[in-house]
Backbone bond lengths (Angstrom), bond angles and torsions (degrees), N, CA, C in turn:
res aa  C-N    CA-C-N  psi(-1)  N-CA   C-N-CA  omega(-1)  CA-C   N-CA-C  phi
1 X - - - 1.463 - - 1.525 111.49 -
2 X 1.418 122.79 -30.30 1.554 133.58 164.72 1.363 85.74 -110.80
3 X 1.110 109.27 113.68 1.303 113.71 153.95 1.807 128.46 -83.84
4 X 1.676 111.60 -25.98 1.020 104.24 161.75 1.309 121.11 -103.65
5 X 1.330 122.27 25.75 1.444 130.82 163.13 1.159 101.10 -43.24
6 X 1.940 112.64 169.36 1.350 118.11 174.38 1.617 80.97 174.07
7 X 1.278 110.11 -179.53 1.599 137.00 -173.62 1.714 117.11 89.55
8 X 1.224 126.05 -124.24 1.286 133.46 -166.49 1.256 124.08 -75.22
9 X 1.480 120.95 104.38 1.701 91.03 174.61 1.429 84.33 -136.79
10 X 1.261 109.49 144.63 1.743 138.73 179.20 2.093 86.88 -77.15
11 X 1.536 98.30 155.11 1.310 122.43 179.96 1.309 115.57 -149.63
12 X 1.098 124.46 115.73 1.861 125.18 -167.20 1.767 84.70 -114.97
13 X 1.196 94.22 127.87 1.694 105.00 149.56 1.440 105.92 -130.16
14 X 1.793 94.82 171.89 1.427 111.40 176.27 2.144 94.23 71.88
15 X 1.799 82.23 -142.37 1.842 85.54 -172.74 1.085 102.37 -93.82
16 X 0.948 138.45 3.22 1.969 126.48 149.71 1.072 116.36 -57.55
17 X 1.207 133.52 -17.56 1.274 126.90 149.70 1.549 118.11 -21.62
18 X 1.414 90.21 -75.91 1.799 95.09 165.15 1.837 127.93 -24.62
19 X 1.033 104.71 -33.00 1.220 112.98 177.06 1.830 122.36 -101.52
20 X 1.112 107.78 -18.27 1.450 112.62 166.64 1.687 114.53 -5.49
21 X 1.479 85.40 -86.53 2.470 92.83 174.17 1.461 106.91 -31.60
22 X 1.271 115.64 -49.27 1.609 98.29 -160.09 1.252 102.90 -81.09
23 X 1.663 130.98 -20.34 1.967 120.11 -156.47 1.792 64.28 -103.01
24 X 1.338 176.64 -55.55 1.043 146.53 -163.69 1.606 134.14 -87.57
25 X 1.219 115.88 11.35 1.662 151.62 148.00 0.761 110.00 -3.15
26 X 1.584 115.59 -68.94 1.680 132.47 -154.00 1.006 130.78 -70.18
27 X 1.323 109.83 161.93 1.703 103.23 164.20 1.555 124.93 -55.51
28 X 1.513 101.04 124.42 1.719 95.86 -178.87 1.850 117.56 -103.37
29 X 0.810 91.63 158.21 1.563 100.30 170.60 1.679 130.73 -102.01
30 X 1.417 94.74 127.74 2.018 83.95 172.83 1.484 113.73 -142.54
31 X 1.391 100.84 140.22 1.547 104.09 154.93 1.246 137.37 -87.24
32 X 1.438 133.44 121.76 1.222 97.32 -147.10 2.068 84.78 -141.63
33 X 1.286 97.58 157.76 1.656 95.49 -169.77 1.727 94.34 -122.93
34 X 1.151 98.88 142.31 1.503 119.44 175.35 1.554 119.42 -105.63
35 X 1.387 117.05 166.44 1.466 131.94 172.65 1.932 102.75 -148.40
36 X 1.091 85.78 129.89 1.543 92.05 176.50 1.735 120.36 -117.42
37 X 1.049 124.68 158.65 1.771 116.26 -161.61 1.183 131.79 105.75
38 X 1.128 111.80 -6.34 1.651 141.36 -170.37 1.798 116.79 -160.93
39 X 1.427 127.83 155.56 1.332 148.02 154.76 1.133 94.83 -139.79
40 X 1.746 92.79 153.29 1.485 131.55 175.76 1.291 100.43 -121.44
41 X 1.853 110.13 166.83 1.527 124.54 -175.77 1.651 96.56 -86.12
42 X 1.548 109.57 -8.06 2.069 99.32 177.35 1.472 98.20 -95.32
43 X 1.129 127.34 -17.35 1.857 128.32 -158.84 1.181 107.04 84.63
44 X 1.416 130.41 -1.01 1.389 128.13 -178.99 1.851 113.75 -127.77
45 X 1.222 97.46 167.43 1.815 76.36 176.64 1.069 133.49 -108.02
46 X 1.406 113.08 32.99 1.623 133.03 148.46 1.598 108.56 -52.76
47 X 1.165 117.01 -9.26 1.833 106.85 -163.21 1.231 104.93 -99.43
48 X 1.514 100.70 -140.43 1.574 121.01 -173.12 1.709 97.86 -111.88
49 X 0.837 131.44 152.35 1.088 147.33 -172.66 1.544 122.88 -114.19
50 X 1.566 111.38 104.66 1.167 132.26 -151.31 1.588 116.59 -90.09
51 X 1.343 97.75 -55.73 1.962 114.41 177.14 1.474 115.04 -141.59
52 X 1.213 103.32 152.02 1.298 99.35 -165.27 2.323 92.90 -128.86
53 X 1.417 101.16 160.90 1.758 104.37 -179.53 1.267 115.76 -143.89
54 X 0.821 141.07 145.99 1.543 143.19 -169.56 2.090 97.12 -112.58
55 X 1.492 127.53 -10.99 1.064 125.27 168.15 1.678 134.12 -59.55
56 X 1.239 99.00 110.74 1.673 109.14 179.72 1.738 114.21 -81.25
57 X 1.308 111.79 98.96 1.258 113.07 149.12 1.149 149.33 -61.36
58 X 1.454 141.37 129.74 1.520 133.38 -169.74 1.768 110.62 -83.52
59 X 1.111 104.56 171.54 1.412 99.06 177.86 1.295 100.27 -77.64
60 X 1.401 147.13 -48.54 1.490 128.71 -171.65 1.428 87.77 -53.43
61 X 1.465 127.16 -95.99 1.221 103.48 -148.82 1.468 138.37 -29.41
62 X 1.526 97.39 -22.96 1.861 98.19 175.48 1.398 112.09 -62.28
63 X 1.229 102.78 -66.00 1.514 109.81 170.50 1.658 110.67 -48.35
64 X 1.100 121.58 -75.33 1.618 90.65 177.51 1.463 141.99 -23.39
65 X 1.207 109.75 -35.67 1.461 128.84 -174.64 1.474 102.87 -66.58
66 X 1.632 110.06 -55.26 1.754 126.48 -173.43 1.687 82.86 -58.81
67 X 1.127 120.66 -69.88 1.536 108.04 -156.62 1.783 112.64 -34.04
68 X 1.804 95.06 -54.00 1.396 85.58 169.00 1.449 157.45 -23.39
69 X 1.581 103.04 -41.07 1.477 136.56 -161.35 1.400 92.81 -74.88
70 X 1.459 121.70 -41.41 1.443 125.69 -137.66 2.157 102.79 -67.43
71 X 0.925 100.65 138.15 1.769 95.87 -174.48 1.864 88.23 107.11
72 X 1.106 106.99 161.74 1.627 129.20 139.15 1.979 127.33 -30.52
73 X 1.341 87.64 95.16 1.206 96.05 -170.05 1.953 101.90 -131.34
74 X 1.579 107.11 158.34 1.707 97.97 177.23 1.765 97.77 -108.26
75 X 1.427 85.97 142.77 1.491 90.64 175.72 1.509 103.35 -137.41
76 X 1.485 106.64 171.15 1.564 114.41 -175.49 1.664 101.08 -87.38
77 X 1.801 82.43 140.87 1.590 101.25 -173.41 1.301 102.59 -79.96
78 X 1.431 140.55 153.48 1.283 143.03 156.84 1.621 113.76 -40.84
79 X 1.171 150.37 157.42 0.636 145.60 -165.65 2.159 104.09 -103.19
80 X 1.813 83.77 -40.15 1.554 120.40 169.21 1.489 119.30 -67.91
81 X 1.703 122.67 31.98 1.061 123.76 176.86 1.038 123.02 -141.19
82 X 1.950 128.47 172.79 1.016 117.80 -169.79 1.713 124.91 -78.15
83 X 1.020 115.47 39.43 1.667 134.22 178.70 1.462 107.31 -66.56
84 X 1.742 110.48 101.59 1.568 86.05 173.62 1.670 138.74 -91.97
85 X 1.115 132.18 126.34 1.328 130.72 -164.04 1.653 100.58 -113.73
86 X 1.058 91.32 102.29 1.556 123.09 174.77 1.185 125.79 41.80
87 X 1.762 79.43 77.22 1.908 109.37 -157.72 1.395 128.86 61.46
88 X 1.161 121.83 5.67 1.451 135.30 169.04 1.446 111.75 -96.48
89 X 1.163 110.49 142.85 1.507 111.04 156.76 1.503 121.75 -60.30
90 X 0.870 124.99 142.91 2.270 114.00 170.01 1.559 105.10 -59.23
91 X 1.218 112.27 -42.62 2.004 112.15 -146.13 1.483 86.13 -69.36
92 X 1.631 134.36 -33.87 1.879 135.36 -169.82 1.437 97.72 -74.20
93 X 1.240 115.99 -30.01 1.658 122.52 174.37 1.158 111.65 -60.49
94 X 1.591 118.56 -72.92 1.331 127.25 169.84 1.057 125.18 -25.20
95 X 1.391 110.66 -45.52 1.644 124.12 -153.61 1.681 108.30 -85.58
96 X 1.401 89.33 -16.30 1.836 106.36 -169.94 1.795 87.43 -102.58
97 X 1.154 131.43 15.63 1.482 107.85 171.31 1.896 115.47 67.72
98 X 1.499 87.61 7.34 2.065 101.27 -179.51 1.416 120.41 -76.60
99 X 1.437 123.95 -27.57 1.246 139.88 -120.55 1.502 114.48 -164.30
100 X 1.207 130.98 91.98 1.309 146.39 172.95 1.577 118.34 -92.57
101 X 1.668 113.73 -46.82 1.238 116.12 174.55 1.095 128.02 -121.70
102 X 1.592 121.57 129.23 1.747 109.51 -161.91 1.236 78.05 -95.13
103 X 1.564 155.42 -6.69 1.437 130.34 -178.91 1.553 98.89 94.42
104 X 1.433 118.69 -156.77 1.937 111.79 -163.78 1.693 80.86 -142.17
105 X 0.775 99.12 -169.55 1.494 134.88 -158.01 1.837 133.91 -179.64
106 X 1.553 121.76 140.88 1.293 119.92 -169.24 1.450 105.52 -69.94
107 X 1.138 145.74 95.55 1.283 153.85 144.95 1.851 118.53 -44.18
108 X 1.387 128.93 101.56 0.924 111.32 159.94 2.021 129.83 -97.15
109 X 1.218 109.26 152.82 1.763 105.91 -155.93 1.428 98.48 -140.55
110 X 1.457 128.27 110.83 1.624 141.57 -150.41 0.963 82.63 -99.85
111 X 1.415 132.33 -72.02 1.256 133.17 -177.81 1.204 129.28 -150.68
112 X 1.375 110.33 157.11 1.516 111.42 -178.26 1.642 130.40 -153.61
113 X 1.522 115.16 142.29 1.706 113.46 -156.44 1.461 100.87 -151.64
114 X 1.656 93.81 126.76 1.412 110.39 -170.54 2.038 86.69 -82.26
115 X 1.180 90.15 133.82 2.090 109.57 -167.05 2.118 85.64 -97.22
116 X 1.253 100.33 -81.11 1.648 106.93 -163.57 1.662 93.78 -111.54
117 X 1.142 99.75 151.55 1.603 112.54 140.36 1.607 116.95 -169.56
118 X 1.843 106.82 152.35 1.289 121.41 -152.63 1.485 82.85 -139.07
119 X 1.157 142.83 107.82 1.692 115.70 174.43 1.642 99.62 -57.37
120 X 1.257 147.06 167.48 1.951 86.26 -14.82 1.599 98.97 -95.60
121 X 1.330 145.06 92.23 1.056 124.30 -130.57 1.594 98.84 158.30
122 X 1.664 112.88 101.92 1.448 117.47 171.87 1.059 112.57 -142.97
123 X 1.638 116.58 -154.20 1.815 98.80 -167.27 2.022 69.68 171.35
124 X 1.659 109.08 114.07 1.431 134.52 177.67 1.684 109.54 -120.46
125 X 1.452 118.10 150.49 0.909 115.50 174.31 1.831 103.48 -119.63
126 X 1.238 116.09 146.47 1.665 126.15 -162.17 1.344 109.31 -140.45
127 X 1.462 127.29 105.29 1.504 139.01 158.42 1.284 109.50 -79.68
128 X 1.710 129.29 92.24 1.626 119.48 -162.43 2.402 89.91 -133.06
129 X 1.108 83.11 170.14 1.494 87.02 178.41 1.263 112.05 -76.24
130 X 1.377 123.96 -174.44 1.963 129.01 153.02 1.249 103.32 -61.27
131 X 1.694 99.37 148.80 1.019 96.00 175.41 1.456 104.70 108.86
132 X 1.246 126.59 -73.73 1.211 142.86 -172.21 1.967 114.81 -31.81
133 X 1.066 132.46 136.04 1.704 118.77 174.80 1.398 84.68 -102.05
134 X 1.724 113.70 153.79 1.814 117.66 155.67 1.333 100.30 -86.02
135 X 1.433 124.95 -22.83 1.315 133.40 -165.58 1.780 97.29 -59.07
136 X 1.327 101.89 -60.79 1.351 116.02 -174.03 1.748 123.69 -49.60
137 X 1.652 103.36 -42.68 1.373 110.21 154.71 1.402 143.29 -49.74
138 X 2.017 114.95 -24.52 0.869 135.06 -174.58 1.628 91.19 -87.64
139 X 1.300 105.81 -58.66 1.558 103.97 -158.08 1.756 110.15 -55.81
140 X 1.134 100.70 -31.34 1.629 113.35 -171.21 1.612 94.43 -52.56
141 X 1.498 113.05 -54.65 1.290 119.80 -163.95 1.441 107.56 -78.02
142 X 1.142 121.07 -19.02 1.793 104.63 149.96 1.240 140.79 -84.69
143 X 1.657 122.92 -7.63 1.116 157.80 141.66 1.304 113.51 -46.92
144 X 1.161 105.04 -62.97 2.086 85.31 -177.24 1.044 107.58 -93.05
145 X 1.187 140.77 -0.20 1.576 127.65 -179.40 1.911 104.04 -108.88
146 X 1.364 90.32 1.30 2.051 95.43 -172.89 1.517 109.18 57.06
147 X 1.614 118.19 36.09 1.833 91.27 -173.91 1.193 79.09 -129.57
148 X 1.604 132.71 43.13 1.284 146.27 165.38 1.507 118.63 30.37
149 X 1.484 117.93 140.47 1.725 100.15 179.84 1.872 104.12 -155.12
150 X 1.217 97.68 157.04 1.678 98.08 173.65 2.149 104.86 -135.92
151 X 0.928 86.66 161.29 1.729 107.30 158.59 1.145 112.69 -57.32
152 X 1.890 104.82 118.55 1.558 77.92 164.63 1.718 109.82 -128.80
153 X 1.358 103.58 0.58 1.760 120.11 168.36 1.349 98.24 -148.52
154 X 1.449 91.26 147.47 1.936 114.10 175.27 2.098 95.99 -136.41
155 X 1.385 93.09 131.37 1.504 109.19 153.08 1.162 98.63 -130.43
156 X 1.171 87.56 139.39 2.101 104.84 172.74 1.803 81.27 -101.72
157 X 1.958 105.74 124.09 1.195 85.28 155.29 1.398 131.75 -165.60
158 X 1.637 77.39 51.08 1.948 117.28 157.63 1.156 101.58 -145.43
159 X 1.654 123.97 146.20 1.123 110.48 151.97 1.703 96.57 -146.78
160 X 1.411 107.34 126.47 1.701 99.69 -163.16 1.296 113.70 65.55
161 X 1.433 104.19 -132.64 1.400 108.27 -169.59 1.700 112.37 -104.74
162 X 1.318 94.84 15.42 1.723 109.25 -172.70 1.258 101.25 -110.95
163 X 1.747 123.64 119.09 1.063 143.92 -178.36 1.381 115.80 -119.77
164 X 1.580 123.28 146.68 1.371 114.12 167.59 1.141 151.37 -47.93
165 X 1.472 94.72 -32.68 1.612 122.00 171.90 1.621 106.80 -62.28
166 X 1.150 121.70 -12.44 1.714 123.62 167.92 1.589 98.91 -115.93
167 X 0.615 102.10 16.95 2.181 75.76 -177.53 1.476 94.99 -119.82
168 X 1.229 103.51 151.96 1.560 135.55 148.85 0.995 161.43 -78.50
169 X 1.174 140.34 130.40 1.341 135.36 -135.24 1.739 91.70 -97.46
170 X 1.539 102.77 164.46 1.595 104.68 -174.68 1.580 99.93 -61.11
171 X 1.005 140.98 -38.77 1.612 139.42 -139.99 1.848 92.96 -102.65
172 X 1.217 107.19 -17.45 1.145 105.38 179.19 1.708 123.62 -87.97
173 X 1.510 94.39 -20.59 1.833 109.97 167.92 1.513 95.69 -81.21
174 X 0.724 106.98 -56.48 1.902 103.10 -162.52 1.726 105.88 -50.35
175 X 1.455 112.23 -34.00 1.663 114.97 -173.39 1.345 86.11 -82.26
176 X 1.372 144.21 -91.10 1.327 135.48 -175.73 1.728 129.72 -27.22
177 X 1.697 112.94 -14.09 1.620 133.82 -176.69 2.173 93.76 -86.31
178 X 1.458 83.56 -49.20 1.626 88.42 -170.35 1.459 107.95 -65.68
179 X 1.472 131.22 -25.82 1.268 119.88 -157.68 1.192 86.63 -111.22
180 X 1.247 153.48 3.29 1.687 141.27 136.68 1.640 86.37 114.49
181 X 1.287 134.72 24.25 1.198 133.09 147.74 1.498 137.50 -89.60
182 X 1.343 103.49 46.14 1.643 134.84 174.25 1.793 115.09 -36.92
183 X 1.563 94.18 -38.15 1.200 95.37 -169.22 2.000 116.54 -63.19
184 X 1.528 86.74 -42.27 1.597 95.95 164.62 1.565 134.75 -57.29
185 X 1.079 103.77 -5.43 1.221 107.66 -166.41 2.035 86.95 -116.13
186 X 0.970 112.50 -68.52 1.787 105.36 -174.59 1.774 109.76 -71.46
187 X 1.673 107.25 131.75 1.265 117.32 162.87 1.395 119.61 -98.65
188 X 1.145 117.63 136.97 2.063 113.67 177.36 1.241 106.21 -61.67
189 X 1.337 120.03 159.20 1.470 121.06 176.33 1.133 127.12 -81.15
190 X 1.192 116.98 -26.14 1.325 128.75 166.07 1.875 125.90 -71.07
191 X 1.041 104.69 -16.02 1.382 141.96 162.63 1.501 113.78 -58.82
192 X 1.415 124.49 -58.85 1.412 131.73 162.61 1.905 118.11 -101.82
193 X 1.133 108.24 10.94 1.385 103.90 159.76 1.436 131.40 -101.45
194 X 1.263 132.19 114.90 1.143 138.32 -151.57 1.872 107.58 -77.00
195 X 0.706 125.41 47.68 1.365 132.37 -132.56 2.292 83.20 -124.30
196 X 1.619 88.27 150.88 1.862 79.26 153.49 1.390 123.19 -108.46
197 X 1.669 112.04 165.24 1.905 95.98 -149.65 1.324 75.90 -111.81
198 X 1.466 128.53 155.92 1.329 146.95 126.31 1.540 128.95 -102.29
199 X 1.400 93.33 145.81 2.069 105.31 -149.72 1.478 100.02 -97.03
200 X 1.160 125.12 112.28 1.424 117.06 -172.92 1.990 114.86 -104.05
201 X 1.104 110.32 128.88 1.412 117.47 173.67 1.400 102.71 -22.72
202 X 1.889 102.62 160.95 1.578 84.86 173.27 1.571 113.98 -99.54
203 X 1.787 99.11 -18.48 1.691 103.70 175.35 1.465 113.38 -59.23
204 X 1.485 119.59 -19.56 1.352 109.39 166.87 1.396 131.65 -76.70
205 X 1.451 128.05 -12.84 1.395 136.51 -159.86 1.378 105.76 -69.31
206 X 1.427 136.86 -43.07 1.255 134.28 -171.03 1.866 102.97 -49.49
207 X 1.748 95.93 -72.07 1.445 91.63 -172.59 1.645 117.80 -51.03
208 X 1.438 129.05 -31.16 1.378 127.41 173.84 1.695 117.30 -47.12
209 X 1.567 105.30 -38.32 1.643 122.61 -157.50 1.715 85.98 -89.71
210 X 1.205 134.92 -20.57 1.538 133.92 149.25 1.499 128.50 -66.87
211 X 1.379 104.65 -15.82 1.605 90.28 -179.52 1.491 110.33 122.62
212 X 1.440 130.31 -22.65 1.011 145.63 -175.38 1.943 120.75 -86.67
213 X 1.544 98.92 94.49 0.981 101.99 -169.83 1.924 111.35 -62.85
214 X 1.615 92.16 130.13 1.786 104.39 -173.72 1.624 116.78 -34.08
215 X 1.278 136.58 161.34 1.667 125.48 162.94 1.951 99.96 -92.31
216 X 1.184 97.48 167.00 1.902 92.12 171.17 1.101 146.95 -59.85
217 X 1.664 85.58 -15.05 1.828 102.53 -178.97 1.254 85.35 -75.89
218 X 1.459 157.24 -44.64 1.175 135.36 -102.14 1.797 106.10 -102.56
219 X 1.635 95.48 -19.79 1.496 96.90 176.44 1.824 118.37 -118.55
220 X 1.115 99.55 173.31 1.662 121.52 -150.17 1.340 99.94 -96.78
221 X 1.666 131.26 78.80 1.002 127.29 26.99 1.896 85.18 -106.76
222 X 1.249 93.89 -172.93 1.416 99.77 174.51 1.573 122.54 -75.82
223 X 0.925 126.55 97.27 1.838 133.66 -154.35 1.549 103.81 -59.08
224 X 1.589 109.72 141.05 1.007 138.68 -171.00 1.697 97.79 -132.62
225 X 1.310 106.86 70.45 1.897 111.96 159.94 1.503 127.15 -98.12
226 X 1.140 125.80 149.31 1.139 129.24 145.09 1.187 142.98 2.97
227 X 1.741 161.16 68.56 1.270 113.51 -138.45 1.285 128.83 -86.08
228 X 1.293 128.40 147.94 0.926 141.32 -168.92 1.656 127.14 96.14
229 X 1.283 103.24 -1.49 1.523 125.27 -161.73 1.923 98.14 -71.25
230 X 0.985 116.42 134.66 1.236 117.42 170.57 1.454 116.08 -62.46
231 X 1.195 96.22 179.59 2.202 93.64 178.78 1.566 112.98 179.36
232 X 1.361 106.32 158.00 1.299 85.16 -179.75 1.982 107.31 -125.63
233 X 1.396 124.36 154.57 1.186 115.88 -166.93 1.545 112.99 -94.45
234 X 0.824 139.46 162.91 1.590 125.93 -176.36 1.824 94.35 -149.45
235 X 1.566 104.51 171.67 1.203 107.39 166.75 1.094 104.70 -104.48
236 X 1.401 120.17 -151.26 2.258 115.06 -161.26 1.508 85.19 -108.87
237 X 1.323 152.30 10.19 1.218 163.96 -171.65 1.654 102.77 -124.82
238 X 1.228 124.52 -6.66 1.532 130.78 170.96 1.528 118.26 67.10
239 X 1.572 105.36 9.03 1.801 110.62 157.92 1.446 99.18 -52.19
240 X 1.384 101.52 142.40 1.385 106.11 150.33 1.399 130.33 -89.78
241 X 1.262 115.42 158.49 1.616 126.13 -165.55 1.270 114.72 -139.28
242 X 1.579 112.54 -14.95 1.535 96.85 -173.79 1.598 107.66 173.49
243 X 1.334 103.15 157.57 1.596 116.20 -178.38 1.244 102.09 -111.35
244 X 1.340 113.81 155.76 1.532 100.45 166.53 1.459 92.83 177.78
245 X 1.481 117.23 -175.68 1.457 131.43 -159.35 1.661 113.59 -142.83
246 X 1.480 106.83 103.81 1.330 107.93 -163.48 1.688 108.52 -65.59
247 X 1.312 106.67 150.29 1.672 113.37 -179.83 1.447 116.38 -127.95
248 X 1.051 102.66 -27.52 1.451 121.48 -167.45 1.955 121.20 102.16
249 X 1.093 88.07 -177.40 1.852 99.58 152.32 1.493 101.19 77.41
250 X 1.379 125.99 174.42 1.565 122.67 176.79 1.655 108.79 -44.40
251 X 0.599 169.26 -51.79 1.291 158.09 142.47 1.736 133.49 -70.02
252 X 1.542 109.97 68.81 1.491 126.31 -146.62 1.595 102.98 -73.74
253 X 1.590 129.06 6.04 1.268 118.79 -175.83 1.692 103.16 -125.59
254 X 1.307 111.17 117.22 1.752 97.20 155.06 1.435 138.69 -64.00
255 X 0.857 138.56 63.47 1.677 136.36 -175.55 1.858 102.94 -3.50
256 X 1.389 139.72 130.16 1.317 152.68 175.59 1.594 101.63 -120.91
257 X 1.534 112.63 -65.25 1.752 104.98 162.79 0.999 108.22 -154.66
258 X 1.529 126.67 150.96 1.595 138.57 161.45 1.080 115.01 -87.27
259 X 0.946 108.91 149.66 1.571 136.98 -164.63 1.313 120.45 -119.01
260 X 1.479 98.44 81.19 1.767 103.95 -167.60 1.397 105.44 -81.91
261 X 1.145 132.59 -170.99 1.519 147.60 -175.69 1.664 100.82 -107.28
């Protein structure tokens, strides 16, 4: 759907899988480069090319506009994305000539900073929630000012707690896979989940790895959370075993998922 996307992307194997939604949750980060003078039907300029402007914008005004965005704002969905409209994806719509408007959506945008600009020709950096398109940010800003604009680079490069400045490039797992240095390359999940851990006995683990949410005695110390606060269960060796959602009472954890081997 970005085709010239690139930067961060989280990878769960094995039963972290299970956990995917929550280690990709977070607030993400992007850099993202613009062209102004033109729109496309993707927001980027991989597409078809819709309108064209001969209007020169200044950098305040760019930046003014971004300031705007910042908070909860609706913006137009790509039309070229995975949005489903009535059980369809949009981009199979699009692609079939079905589908012009995915409609808008609540966009949230933490922050945002115009980095370079050259007309026609910039490059912003954006701390926005899930959910959020950069595509959509660009287009907005050629839209209300009429000096039309598309995408023309995306790095994702935070997402959660996974940043570029730690990740690896494909060629760089595969040389570290071959030389039996595995460990560098996989992080535990519990390791990057911001979550609080509770230490569970080990005579209790069988019945937990069945389904049987622990009693209070059963873990090290007996947890005192929040209610409702998520958590994660560990053994006294710091495997993980389990997600779950504290409640309280003789049995203070809800089981959410186990975490078999």
């Amino acid at each position: 759907l970005d085709p010239m996307a690139e930067g961060v992307l989280p990878i769960c194997v094995g039963a972290a899988t299970r956990f995917a939604e929550l280690l990709t949750a977070g607030e993400k980060q992007y850099i993202a480069s613009f062209r102004l003078g033109q729109s496309f039907d993707t927001f980027d300029i991989t597409g078809t090319l819709d309108e064209e402007s001969i209007i020169v914008l200044t950098r305040d005004e760019i930046e003014r506009f971004f300031q705007g965005l910042v908070g909860e704002t609706y913006l137009t969905v790509p039309a070229f994305s995975a949005k489903k409209i009535d059980g369809k994806r949009a981009y199979d719509l699009a692609r079939k000539g079905e589908l012009k408007d995915a409609g808008s959506a609540l966009m949230t945008i933490k922050r945002i900073e115009l980095l370079n600009y050259d007309y026609p020709d910039g490059t912003f950096v954006v701390d926005c929630g899930k959910g959020t398109y950069v595509r959509s940010i660009i287009h907005e800003l050629g839209q209300h000012t009429a000096a039309m604009a598309a995408m023309s680079g995306l790095i994702r490069s935070k997402n959660g707690s996974f940043h570029m400045d730690n990740a690896l490039k494909l060629d760089q797992i595969a040389e570290l896979v071959q030389a039996g240095k595995i460990e560098q390359v996989l992080t535990p999940v519990q390791d990057v989940l911001d979550l609080p851990k509770l230490v569970l006995r080990k005579e209790a683990i069988s019945k937990l790895l069945n389904g049987m949410p622990p009693e209070s005695d059963a873990f090290l110390p007996a947890p005192t959370l929040p209610m409702a606060a998520q958590c994660l269960i560990l053994d006294e060796s710091s495997t993980l075993l389990a997600l779950g959602e504290f409640i309280g009472g003789h049995k203070p954890v809800k089981l959410s998922k186990v975490f078999h081997d």
